[in-house]
DSSP file (Angstrom, degrees, kcal/mol; ACC not computed):
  #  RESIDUE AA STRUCTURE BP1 BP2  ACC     N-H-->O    O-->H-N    N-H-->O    O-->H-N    TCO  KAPPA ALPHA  PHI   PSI    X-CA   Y-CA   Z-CA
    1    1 A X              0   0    0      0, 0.0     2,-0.4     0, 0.0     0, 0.0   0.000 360.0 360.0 360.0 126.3  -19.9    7.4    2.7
    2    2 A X        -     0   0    0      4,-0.1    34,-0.1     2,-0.0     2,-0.1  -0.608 360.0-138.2 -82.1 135.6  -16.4    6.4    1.0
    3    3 A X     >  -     0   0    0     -2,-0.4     4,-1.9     1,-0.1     3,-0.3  -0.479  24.7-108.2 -65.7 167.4  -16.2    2.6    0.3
    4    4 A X  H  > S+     0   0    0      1,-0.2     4,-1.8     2,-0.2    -1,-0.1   0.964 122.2  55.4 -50.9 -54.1  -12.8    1.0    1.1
    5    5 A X  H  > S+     0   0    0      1,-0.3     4,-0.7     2,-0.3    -1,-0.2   0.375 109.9  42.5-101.3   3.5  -12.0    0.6   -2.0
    6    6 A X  H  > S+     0   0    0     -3,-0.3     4,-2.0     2,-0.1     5,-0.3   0.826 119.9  53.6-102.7 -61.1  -12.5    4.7   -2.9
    7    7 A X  H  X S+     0   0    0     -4,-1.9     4,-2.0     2,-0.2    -2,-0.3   0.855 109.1  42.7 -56.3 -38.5  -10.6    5.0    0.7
    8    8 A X  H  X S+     0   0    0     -4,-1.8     4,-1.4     1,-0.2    -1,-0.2   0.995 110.0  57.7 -82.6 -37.3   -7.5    2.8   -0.1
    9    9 A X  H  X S+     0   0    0     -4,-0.7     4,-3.4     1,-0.2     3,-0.4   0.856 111.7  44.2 -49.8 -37.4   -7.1    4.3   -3.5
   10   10 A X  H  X S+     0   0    0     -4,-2.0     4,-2.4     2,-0.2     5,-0.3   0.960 109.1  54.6 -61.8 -57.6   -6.8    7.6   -1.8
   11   11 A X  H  X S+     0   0    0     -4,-2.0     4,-1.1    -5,-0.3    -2,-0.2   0.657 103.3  48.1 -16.5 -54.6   -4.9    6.5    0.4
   12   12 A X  H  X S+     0   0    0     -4,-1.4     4,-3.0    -3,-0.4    -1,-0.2   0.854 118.3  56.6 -81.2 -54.7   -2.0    5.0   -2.0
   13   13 A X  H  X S+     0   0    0     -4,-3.4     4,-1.6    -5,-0.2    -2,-0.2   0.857 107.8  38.9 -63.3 -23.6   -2.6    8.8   -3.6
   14   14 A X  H  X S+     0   0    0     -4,-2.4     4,-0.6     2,-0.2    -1,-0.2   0.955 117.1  48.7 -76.5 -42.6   -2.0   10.7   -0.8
   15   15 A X  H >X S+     0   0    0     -4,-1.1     4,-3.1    -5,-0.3     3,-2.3   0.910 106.6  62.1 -41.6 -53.0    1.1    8.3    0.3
   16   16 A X  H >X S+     0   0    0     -4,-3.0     4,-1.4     1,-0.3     3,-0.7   0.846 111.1  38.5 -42.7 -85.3    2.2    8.8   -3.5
   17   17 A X  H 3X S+     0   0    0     -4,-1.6     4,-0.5     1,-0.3     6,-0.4   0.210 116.4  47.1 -75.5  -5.1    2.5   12.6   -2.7
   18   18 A X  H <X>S+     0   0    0     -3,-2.3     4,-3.2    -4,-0.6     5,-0.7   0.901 118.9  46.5 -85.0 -65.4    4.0   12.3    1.0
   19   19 A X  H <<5S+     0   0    0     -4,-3.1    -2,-0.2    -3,-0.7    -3,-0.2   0.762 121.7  36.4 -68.4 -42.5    6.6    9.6   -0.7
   20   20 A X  H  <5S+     0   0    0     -4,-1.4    -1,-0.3    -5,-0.3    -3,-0.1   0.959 127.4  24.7 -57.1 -69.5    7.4   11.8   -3.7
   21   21 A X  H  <5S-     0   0    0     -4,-0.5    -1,-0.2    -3,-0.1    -2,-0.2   0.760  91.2-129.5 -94.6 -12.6    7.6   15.2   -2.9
   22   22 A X  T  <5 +     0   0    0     -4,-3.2    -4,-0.1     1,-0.1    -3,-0.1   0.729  58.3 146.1  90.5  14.2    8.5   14.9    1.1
   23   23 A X      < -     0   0    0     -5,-0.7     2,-0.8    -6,-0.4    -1,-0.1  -0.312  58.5 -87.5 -72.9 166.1    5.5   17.4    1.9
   24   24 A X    >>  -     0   0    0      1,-0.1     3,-3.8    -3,-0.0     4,-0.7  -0.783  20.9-131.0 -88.9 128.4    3.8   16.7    5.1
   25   25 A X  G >4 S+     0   0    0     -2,-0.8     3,-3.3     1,-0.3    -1,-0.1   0.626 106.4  66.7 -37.6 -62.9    1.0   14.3    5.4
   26   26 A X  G >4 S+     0   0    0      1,-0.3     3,-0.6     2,-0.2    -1,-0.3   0.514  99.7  46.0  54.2 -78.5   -0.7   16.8    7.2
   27   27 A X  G <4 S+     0   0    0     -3,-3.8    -1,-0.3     1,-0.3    -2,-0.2   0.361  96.5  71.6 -96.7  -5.7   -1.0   19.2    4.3
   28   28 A X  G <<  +     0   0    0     -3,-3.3     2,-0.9    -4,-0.7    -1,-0.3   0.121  69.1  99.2 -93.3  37.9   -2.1   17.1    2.0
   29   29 A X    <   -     0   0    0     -3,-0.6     2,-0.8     4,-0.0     4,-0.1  -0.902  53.3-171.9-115.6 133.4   -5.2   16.6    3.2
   30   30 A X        -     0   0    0     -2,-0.9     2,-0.1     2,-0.1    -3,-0.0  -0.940  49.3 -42.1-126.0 121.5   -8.0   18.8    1.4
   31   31 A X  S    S+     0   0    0     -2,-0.8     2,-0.4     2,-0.1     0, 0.0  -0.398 117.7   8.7  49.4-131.8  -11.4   19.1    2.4
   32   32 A X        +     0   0    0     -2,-0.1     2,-0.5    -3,-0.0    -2,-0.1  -0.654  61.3 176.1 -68.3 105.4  -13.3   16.0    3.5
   33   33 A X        -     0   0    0     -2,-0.4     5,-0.2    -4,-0.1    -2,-0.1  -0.976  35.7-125.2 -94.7 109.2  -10.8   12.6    4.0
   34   34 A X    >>  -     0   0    0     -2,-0.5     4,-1.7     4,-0.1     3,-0.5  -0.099  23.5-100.2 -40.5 130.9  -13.1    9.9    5.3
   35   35 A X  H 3> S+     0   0    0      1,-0.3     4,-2.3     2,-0.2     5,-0.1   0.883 120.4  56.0 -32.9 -65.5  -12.0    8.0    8.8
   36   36 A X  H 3> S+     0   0    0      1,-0.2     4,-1.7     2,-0.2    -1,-0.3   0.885 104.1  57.2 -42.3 -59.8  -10.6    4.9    6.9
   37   37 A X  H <> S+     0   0    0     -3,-0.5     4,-2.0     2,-0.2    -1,-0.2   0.901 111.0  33.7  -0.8 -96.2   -8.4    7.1    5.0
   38   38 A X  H  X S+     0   0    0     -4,-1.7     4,-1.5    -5,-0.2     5,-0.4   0.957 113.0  64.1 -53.2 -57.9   -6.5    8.7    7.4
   39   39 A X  H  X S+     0   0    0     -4,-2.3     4,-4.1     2,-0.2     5,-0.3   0.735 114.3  30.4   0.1 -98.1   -6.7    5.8    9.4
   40   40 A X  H >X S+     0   0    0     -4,-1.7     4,-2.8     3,-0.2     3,-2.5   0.906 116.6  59.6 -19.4 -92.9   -4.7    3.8    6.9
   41   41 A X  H >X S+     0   0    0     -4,-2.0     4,-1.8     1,-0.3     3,-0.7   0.643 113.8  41.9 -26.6 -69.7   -2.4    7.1    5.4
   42   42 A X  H 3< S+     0   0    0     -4,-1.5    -1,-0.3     1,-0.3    -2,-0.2   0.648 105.1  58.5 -50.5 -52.5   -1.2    7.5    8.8
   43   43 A X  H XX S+     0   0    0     -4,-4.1     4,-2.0    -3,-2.5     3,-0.6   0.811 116.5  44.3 -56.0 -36.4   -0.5    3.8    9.9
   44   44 A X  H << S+     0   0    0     -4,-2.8    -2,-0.3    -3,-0.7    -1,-0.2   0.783 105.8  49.5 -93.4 -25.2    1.5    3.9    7.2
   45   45 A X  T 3< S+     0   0    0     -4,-1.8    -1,-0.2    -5,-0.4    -3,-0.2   0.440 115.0  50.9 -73.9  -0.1    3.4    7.0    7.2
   46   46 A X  T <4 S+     0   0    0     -3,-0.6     2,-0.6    -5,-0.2     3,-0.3   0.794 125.5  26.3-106.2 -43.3    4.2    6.1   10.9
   47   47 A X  S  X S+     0   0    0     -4,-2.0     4,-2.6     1,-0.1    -1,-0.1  -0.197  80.6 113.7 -88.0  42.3    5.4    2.4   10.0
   48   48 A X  H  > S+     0   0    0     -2,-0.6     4,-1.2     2,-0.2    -1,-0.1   0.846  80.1  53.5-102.7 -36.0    6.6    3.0    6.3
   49   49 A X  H >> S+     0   0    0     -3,-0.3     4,-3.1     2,-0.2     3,-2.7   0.789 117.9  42.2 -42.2 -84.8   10.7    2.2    7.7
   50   50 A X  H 3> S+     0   0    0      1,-0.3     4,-1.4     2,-0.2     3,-0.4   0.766 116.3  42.6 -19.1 -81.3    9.2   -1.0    9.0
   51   51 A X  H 3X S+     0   0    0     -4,-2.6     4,-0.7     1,-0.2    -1,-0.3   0.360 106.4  61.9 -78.0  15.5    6.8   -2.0    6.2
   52   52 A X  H <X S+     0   0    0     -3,-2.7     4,-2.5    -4,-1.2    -2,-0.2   0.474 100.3  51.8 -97.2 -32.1    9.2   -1.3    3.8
   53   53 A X  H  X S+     0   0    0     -4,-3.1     4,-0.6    -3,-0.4    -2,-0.2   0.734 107.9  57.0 -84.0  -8.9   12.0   -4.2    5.3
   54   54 A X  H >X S+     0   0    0     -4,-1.4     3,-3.0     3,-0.1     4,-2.3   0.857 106.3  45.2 -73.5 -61.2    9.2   -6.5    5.1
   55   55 A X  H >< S+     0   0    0     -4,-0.7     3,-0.8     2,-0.2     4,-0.5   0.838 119.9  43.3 -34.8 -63.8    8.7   -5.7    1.1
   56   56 A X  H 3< S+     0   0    0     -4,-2.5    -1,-0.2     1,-0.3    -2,-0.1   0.486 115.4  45.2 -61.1  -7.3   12.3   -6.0    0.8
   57   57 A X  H << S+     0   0    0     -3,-3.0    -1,-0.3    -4,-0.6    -2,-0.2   0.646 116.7  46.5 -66.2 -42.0   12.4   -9.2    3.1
   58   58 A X  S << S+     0   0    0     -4,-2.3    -2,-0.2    -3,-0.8     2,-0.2   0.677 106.7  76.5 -85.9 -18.9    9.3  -10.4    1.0
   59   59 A X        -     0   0    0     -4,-0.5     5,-0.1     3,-0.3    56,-0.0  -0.535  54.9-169.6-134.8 132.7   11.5   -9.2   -2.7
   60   60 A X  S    S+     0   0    0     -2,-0.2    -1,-0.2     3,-0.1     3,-0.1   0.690  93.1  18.9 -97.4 -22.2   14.3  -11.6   -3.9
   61   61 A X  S    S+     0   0    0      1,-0.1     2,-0.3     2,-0.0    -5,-0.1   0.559 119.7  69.3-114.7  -0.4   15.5   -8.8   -6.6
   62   62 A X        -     0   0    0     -7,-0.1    -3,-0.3    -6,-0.1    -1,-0.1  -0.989  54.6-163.7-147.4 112.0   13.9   -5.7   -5.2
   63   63 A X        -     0   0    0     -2,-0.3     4,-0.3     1,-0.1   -10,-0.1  -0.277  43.7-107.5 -78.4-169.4   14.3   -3.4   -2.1
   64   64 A X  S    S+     0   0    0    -12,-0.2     8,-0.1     2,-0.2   -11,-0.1   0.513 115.6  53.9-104.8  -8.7   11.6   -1.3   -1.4
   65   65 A X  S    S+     0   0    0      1,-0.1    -1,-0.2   -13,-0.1     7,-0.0   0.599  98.6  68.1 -91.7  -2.6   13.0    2.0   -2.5
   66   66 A X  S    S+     0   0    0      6,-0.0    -2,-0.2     3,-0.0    -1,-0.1   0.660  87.9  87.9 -63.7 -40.7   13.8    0.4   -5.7
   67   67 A X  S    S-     0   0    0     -4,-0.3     2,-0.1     1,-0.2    -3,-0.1  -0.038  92.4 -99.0 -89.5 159.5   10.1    0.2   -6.5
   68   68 A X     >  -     0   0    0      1,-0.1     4,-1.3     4,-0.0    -1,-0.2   0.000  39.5-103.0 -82.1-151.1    8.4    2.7   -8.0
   69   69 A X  H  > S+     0   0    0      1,-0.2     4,-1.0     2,-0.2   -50,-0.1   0.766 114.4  48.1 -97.3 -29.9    6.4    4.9   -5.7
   70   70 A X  H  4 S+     0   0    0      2,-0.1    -1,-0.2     1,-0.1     5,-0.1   0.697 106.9  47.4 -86.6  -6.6    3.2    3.4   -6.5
   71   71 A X  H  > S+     0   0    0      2,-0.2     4,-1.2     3,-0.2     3,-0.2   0.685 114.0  55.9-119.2 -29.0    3.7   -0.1   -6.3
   72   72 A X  H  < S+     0   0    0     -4,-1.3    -3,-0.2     1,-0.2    -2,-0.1   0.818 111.9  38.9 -18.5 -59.7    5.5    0.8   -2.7
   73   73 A X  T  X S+     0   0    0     -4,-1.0     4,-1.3     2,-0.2    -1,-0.2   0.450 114.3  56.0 -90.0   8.4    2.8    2.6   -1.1
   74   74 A X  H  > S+     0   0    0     -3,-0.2     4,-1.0     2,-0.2    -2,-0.2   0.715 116.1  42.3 -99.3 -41.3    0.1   -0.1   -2.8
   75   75 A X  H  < S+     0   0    0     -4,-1.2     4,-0.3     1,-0.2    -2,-0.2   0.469 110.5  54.5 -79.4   5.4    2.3   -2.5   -1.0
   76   76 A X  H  > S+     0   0    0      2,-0.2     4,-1.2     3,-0.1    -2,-0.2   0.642 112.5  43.1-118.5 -42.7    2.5   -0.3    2.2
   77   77 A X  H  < S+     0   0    0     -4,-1.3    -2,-0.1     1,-0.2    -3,-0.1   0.850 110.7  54.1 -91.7   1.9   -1.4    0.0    2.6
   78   78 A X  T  X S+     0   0    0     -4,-1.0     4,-1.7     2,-0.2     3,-0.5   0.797 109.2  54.6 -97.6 -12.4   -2.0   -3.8    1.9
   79   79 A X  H >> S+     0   0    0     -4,-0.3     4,-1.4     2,-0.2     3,-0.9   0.983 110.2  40.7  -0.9 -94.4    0.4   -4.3    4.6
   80   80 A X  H 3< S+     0   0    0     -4,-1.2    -2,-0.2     1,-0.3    -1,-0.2  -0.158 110.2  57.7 -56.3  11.6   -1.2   -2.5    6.8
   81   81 A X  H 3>>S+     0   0    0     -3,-0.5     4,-2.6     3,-0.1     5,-0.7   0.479 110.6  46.3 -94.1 -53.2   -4.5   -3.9    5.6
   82   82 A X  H <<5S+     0   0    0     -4,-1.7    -2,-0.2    -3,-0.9    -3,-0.1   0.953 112.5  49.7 -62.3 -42.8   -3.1   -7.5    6.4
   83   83 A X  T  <5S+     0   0    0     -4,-1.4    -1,-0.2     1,-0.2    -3,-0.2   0.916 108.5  50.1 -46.7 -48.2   -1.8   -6.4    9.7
   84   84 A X  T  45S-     0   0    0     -5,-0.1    -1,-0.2     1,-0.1    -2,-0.2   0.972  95.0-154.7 -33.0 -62.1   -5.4   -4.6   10.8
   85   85 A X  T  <5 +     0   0    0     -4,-2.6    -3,-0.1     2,-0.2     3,-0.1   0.563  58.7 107.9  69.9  30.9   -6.7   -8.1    9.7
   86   86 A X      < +     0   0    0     -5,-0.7     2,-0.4     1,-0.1    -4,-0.1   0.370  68.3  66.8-110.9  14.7  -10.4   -6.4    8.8
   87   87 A X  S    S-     0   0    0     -6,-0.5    -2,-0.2    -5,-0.1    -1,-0.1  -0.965  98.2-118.5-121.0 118.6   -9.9   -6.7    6.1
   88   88 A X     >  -     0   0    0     -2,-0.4     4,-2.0     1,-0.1     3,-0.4  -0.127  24.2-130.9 -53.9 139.1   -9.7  -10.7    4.1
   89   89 A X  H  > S+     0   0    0      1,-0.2     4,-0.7     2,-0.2    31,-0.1   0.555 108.1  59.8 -71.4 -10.5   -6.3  -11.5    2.4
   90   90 A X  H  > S+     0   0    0      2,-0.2     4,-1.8     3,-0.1    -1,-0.2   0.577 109.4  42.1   9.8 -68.1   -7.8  -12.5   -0.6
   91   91 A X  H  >>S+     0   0    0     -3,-0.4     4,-5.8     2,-0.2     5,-0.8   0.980 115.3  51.3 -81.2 -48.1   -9.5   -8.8   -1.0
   92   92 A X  H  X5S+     0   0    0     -4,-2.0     4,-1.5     2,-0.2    -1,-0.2   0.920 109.8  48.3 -45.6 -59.5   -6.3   -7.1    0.0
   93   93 A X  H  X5S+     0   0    0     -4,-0.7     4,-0.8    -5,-0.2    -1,-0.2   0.989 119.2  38.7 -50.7 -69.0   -4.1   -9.1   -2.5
   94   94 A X  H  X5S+     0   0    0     -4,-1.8     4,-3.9     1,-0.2     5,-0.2   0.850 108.8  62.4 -32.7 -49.9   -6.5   -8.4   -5.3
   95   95 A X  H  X5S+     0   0    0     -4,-5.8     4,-1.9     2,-0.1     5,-0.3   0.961 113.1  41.6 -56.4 -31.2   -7.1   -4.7   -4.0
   96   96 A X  H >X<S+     0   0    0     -4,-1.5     3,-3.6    -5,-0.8     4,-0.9   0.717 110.7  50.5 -74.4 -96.9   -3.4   -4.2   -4.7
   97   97 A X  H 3X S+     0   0    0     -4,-0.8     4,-3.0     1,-0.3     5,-0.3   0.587 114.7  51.7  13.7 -67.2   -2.8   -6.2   -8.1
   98   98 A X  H 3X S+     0   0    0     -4,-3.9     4,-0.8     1,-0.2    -1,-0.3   0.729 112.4  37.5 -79.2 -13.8   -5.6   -4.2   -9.3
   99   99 A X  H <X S+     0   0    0     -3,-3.6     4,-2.5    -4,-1.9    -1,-0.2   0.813 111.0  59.1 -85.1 -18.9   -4.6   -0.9   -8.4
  100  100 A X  H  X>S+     0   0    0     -4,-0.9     4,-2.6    -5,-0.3     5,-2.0   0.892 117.4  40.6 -60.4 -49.9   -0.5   -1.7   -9.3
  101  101 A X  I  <>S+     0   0    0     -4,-3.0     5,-0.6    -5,-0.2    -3,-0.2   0.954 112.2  54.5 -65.5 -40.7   -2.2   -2.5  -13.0
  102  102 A X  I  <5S+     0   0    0     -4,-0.8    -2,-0.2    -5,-0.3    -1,-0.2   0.892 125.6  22.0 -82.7 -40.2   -4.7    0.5  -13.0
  103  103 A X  I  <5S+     0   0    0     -4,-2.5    -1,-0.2   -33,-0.1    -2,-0.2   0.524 138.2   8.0-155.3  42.9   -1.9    2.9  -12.3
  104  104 A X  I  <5S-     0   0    0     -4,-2.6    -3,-0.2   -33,-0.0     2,-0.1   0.370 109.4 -73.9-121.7 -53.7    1.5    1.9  -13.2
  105  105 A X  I > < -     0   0    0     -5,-2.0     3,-1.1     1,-0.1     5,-0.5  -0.485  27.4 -88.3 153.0 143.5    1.1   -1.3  -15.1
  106  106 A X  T >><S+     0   0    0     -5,-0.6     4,-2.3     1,-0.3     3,-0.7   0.700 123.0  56.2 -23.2 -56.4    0.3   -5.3  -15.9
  107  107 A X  H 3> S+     0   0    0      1,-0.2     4,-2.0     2,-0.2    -1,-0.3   0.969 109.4  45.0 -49.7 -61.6    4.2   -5.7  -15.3
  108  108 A X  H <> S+     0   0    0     -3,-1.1     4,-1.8     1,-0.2    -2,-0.2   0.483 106.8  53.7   1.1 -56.1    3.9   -4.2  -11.9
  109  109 A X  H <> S+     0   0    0     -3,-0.7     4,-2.8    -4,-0.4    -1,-0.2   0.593 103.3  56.7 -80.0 -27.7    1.2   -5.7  -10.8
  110  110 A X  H  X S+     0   0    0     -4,-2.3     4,-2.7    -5,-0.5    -2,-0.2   0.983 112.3  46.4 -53.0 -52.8    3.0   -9.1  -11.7
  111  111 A X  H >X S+     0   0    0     -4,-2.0     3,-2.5     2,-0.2     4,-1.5   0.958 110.9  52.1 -34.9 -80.8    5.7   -7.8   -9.4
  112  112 A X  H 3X S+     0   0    0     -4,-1.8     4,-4.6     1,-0.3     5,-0.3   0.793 105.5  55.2  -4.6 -74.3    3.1   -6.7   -6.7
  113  113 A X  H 3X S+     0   0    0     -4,-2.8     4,-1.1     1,-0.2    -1,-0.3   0.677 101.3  60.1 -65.3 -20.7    1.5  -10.0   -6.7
  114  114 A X  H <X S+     0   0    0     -4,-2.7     4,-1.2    -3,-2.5    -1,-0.2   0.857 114.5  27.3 -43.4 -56.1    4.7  -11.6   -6.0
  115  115 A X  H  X S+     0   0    0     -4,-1.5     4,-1.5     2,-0.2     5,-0.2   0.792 124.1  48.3 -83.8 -27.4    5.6   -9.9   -2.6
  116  116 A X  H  X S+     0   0    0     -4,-4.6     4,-1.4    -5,-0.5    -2,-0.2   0.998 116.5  41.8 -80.1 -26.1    2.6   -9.3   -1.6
  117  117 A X  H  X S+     0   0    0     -4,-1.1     4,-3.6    -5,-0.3     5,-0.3   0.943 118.3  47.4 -69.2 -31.2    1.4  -13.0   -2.5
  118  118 A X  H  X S+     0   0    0     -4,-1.2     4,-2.1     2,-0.2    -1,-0.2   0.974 106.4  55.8 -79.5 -43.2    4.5  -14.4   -1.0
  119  119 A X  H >X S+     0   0    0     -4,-1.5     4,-0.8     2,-0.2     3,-0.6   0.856 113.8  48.8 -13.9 -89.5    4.1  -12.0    2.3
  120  120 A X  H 3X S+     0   0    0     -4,-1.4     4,-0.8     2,-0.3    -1,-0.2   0.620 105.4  50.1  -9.4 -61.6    0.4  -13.9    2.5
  121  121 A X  H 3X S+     0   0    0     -4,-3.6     4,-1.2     1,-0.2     3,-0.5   0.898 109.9  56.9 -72.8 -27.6    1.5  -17.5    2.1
  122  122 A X  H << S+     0   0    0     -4,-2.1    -2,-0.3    -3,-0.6    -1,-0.2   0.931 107.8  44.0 -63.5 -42.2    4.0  -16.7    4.9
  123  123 A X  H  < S+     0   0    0     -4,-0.8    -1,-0.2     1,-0.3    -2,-0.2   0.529 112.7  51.8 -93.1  11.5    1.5  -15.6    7.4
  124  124 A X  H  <        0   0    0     -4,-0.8    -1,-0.3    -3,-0.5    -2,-0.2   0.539 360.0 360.0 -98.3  -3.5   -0.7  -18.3    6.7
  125  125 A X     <        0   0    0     -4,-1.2    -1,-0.2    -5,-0.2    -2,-0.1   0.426 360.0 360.0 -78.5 360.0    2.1  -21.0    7.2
């Protein structure tokens, strides 16, 4: 059994490797990917036009192809984490922050936490 938090990190990696190389989601998938996984990867490779004019709605300096490729797709499954809404916005915010630090970096994650926190206070207003 994957936890979420082993499922969204896969997730962001397999999105990393759709966004990058243009391969199809499809073919990245290698042995065992857990329901949540795909779930997510999918939602987001079917909506990533769409959740990417929110980030750059959400970004006062920053479209969303501007970003790097992780901090895009970290912000494309906590999206689509908020949307689900099974997930708390609270964990979602955090899950992101902490994976934007773990693997691009503490500047990054400042970023992160900026659209995604401002994204957040907007759908609780």
């Amino acid at each position: 059994m994957t936890s979420r938090r082993e499922a969204r990190r896969a997730a962001v990696f397999l999105l990393y490797q759709w966004d990058v190389t243009g391969t199809p989601l499809g073919s990245l998938y290698e042995g065992e990917v857990d329901e949540y996984t795909r779930q997510v990867t999918e939602a987001v490779a079917a909506h990533a036009p769409e959740l990417d004019a929110r980030i750059t709605a959400a970004s006062d300096e920053w479209t969303a192809d501007r970003l790097g490729a992780v901090e895009r797709n970290v912000l494309r499954v906590a999206l689509e984490e908020l949307d689900a809404g099974d997930v708390p916005d609270e964990v979602v915010l955090d899950e992101a922050i902490t994976l934007t630090k773990r693997y691009a970096s503490d500047d990054a994650g400042r970023l992160v936490n900026g659209i995604l926190g401002r994204i957040v206070r907007e759908k609780a207003a």
